[in-house]
Structures are given as structure tokens and as C-alpha cells.
C-alpha positions in Angstrom: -22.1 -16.0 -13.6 -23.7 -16.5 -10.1 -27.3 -17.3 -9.6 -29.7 -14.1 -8.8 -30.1 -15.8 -5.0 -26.6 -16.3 -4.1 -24.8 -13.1 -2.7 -21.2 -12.3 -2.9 -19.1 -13.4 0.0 -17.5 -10.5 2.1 -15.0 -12.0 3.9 -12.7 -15.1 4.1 -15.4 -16.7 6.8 -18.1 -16.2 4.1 -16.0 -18.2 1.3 -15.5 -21.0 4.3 -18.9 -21.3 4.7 -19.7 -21.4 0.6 -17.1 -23.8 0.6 -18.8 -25.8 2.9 -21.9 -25.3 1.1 -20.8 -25.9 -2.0 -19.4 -29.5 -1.0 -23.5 -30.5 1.0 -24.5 -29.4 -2.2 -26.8 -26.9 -1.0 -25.1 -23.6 -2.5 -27.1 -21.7 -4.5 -24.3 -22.8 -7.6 -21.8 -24.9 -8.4 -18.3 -25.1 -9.0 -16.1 -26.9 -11.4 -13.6 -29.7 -9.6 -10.6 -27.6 -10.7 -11.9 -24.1 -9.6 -13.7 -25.7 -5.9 -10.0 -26.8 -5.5 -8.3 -23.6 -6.1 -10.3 -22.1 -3.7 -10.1 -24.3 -1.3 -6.4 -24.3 -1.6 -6.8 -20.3 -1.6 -8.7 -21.0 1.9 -5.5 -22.9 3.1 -2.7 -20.0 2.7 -3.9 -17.1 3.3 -1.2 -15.2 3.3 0.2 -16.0 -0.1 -3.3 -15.8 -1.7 -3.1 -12.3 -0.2 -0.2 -11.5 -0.9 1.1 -13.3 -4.5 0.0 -11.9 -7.9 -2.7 -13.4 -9.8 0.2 -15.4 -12.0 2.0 -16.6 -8.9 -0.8 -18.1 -7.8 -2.0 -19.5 -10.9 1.4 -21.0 -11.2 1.1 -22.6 -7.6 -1.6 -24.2 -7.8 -0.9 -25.6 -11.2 -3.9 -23.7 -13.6 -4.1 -21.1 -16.1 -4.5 -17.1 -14.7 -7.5 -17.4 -16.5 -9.0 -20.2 -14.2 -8.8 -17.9 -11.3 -10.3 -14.9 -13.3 -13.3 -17.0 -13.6 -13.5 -18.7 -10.2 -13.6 -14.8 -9.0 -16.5 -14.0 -11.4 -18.3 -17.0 -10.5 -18.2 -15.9 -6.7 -19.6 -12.6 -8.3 -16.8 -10.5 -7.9 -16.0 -8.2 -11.6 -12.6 -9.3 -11.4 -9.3 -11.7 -9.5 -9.0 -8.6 -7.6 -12.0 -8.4 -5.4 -11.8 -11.9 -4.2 -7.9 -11.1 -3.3 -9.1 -8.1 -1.7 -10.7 -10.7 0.8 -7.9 -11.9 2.2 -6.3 -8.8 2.3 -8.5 -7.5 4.7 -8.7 -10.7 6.7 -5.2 -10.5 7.3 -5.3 -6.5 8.1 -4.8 -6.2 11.6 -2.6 -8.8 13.2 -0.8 -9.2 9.7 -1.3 -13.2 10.1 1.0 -14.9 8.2 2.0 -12.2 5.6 6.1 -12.4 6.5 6.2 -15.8 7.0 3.6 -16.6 3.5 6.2 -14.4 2.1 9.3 -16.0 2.6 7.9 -19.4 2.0 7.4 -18.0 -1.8 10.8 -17.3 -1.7 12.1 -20.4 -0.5 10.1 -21.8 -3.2 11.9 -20.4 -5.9 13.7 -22.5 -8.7 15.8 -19.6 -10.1 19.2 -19.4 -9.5 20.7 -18.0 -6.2 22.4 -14.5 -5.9 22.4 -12.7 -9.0 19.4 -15.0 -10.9 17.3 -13.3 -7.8 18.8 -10.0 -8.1 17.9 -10.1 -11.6 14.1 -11.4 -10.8 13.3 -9.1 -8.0 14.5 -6.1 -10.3 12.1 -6.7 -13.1 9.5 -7.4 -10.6 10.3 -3.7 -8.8 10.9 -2.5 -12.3 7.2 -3.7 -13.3 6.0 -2.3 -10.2 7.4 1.2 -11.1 5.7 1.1 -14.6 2.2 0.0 -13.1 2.8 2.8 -10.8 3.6 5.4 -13.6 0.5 3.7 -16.0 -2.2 3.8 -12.8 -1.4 7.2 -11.4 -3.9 10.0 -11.5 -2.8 13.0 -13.0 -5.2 15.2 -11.1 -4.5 13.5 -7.7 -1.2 14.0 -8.7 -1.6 17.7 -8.8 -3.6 18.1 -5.7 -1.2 16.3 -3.2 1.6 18.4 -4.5 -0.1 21.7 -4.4 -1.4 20.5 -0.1 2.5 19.7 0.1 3.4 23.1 -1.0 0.6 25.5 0.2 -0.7 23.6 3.4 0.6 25.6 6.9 1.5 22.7 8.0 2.6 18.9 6.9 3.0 15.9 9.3 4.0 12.6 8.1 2.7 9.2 9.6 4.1 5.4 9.0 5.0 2.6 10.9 7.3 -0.3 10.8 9.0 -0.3 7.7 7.2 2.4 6.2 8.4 5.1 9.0 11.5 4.9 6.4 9.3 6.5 3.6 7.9 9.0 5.7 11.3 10.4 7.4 12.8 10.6 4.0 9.7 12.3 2.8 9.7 14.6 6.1 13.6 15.4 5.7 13.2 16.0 1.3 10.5 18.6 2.1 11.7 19.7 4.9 15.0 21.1 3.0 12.7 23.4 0.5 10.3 24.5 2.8 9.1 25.5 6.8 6.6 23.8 9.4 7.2 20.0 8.3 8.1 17.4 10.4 6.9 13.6 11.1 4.0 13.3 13.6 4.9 12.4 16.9 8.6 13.7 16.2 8.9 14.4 20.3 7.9 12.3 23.1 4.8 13.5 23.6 3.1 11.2 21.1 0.3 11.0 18.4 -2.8 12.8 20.2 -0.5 15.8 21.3 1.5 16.3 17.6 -2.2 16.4 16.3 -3.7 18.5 18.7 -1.7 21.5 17.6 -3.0 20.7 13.7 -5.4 23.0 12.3 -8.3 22.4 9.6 -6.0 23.3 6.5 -3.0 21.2 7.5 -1.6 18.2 5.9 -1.1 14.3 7.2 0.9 12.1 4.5 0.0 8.4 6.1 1.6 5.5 3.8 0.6 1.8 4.7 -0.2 -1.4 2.8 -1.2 -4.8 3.7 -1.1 -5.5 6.1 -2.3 -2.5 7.2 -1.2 -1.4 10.7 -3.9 -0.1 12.8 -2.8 2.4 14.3 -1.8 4.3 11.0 -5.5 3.8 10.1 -6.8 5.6 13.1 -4.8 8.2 12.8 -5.6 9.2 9.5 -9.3 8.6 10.4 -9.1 11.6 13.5 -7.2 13.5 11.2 -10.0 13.6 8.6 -12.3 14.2 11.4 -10.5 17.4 12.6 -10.5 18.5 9.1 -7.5 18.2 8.3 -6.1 17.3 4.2 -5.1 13.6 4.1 -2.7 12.3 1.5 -2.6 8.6 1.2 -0.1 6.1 -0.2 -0.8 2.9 0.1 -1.5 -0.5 -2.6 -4.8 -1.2 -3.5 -8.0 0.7 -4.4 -9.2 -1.6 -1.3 -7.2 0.0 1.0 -8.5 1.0 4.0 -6.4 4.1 4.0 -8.2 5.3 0.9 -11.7 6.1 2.7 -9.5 8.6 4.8 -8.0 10.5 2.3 -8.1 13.7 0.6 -6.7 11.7 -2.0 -4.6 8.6 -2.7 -2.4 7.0 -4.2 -2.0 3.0 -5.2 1.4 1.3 -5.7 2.0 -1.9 -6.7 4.6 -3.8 -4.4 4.3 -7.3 -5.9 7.6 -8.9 -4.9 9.5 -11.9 -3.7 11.0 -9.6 -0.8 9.8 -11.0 2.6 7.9 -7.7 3.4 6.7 -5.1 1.3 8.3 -4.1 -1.4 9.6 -0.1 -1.3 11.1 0.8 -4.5 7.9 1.5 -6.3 6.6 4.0 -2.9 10.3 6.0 -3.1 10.3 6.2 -6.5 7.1 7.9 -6.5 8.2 9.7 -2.8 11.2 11.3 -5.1 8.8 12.1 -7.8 6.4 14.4 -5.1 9.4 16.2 -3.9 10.8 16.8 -7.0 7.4 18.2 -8.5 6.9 20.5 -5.2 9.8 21.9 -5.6 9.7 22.8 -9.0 6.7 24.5 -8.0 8.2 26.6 -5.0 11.1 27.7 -7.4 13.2 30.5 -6.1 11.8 29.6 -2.5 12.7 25.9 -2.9 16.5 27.2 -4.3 16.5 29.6 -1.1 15.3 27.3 1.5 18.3 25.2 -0.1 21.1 27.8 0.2 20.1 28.8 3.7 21.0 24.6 4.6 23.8 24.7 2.8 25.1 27.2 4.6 24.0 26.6 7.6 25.9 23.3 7.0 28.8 25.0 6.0 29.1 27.0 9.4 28.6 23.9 11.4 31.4 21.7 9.7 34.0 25.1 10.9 33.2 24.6 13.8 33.7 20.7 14.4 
């Protein structure tokens, strides 16, 4: 454990400077040789030390998942987690070298080509799923589908990749019931969609390291204006979490260049499904009315 005089870094800066320290020799503790070089390997890729789960990394740099366990409690952190969290956050707003960190795991892989990868990146997104499934909060669970049924109004809010999720969360609910949409749907863009939100309405925001800016201010003025935020995002660090009415963590631990999405639809289908189970015979009307709505217009192409 750390020394009562030595104070847990809070940023990736912080651990420079301890590393420095720590090699004058005038840190308030020491390190073993094989944990100082971990982090000062840590130090060097940010991106992957970001990004790459704790058995990834231990692999890389050659130790046991164990070694990193303890190099985080020495630095006074309860577990591999908080130090991680460090470089997430350092990496937040310009995403640094997160795509490129990515791929060079990938290109570092020894399994086999096509199908050996196929066959790795499903078990990783399987194991995502289940973390997902073990992790969730029933009651938060509850509460986001009763907003995404009762609220007036919803508005869904992503960038880059993630504007996927939200447009196929926007269209699912959408189908079952009125006044949903994704934020910013017209021209006018973000400050005008939310100026005609009312305390009472909903914002789904989805984002994850690294987190894009502009998804984080939104949700912020949202929760200002009183509005219901529902957040789905990765970590219990997230940014997106201190915004929100309440959130949600997926794992996305993958080889994939970006962020890994089959854990967030997954749970996406899960939401819709639960909502409109509870809407019953209004989720089955709002259905027929589409259908035939759909029918009229295909006569008439």
C-alpha cells in the first residue's frame, strides 16, 4: 500500500511526474523494477493502456494480470480500473491515438486470419454481452424504460459511430409510440431541437471513450433545463454518468479498430423490447397503423 504522505495521481501528467520521482528517488515510495517498467511502458501507449483489457495488457508487456492489480494499488487506486480510468480521460477530448492504438493491437495479433478472427472477436463481443447482462441494474433498468414510455417527449443524441445506435433507437420507438425523434433531426441544430424540450422530457445520449465533447455538453444543458437523461456509455468513469438520470455501463472490449457495438444494440433491442411490452395494446396499435400506412404507400408506387 502507499505511504500516508503520498497522494493518488489524478491524471496521466501526475503518473509522469511520480515516474520521474520515483526514478531521483525522492517519491514518497518505491516501486519494484518489474512494476516501475510497466508503468512506464503504460506512460508510452496511451492509447492501448486506455483502451486494452487488463489481460491484454498484462500479456503485452510480458507479466502476470496480477502484477498490474498491484502496481494500481500501490499508486493507491482500489483496483486496475482506476489507474485505466486515467488514461481514459486523458485521451477524452481529441481521442489521441485511440483508432490508431487500436489497430496496432490488431496488427499484433498471432491468430489466424479470416475466420481464427471471426471466431476471436465473437467471444470477445459474446463476453461483452454477458458482462453487460451480469453488471446491469435492475432498478435502472426499470426507470429508463418507464422515461422511454411515459416521458412527452424523447430525443436521442450520438455522434460518430454512435449516431447508428441512436437512429435505430429513435426509429424502434418511434414505431410503438408518438413525439420521438433524434435531436437535431432538422437543420436547425442542437440549441433549437432543445429549446422546445420541457422539464419532463427525455435525452438518450450514448458515448464511450473517447468521449466526444459535444455529446457531453449536451447532456450537461439538458440536465440543467431539467430534463430526464438516460445514459449509455462504458465505464462507471464516464463522464456521461454525472449527467444522467441514470446509466448504463457496457463493456466494448474488442480487437475492432473503434468501439465495439454489439454489446450497446444488444442492450438497445433489449429497451425497446421491454417498452413495448409495457405499452401493450398501444405498442400493437401504433404497429398496425405503420403497417398500414406502409401498405397504402407501396399501392401507390
Amino acid at each position: 500500500m502507499q505511504t500516508d504522505n503520498a497522494q493518488t495521481p489524478d491524471s496521466v501528467n501526475s503518473l509522469r511526474h511520480l515516474l520521474g520521482k520515483l526514478d531521483s528517488g525522492t517519491a514518497p515510495f518505491r516501486l519494484g523494477t518489474q512494476s516501475r517498467r510497466v508503468l512506464a511502458a503504460m506512460l508510452e501507449q496511451p492509447g492501448v493502456s486506455a483502451m486494452a483489457s487488463i489481460t491484454e495488457l498484462a500479456e503485452r508487456f510480458g507479466v502476470n494480470a496480477s502484477t498490474l492489480s498491484r502496481l494500481a494499488q500501490r499508486l493507491g487506486f482500489s483496483g486496475f480500473g482506476g489507474l485505466q480510468e486515467l488514461f481514459r480521460l486523458e485521451l477524452s477530448d481529441s481521442g489521441g491515438h485511440f483508432y490508431s492504438d487500436q489497430a496496432r493491437l490488431l496488427a499484433g495479433e498471432e491468430s489466424s486470419p479470416g475466420i481464427g478472427l471471426l471466431a476471436r472477436l465473437g467471444r470477445q463481443e459474446s463476453g461483452n454481452i454477458a458482462a453487460m447482462i451480469d453488471n446491469l441494474d435492475p432498478a435502472s433498468f426499470d426507470r429508463a424504460c418507464e422515461l422511454l414510455a411515459k416521458a412527452p417527449r424523447v430525443r436521442f443524441h450520438a455522434m460518430r459511430q454512435f449516431h447508428s445506435l441512436s437512429y435505430f433507437l429513435a426509429y424502434g420507438l418511434g414505431m410503438i409510440r408518438k413525439d420521438v425523434a433524434p435531436l437535431a433531426s432538422s437543420s436547425q441544430g442542437i440549441a433549437d431541437a432543445l429549446s422546445s424540450l420541457e422539464p419532463g422530457d427525455l435525452l438518450v445520449v450514448a458515448s464511450c471513450f473517447p468521449y466526444t465533447t459535444s455529446v457531453l455538453k449536451t447532456a450537461e444543458v439538458a440536465r440543467e433545463m431539467g430534463l430526464d437523461v438516460v445514459a449509455l456509455t462504458d465505464s462507471a468513469g464516464s463522464p456521461l454518468k454525472a449527467q444522467a438520470s441514470c446509466s448504463f455501463q457496457i463493456p466494448n472490449q474488442s480487437l475492432f479498430y473503434s468501439n465495439a457495438m454489439a454489446a450497446f444494440f444488444v442492450f438497445a433491442e433489449a429497451l425497446l423490447s421491454e417498452v413495448a411490452h409495457r405499452l401493450g395494446d398501444d405498442a400493437v396499435e401504433a404497429l398496425r397503423r405503420r403497417e398500414t400506412l406502409i401498405g397504402e404507400l407501396g399501392q401507390l408506387s
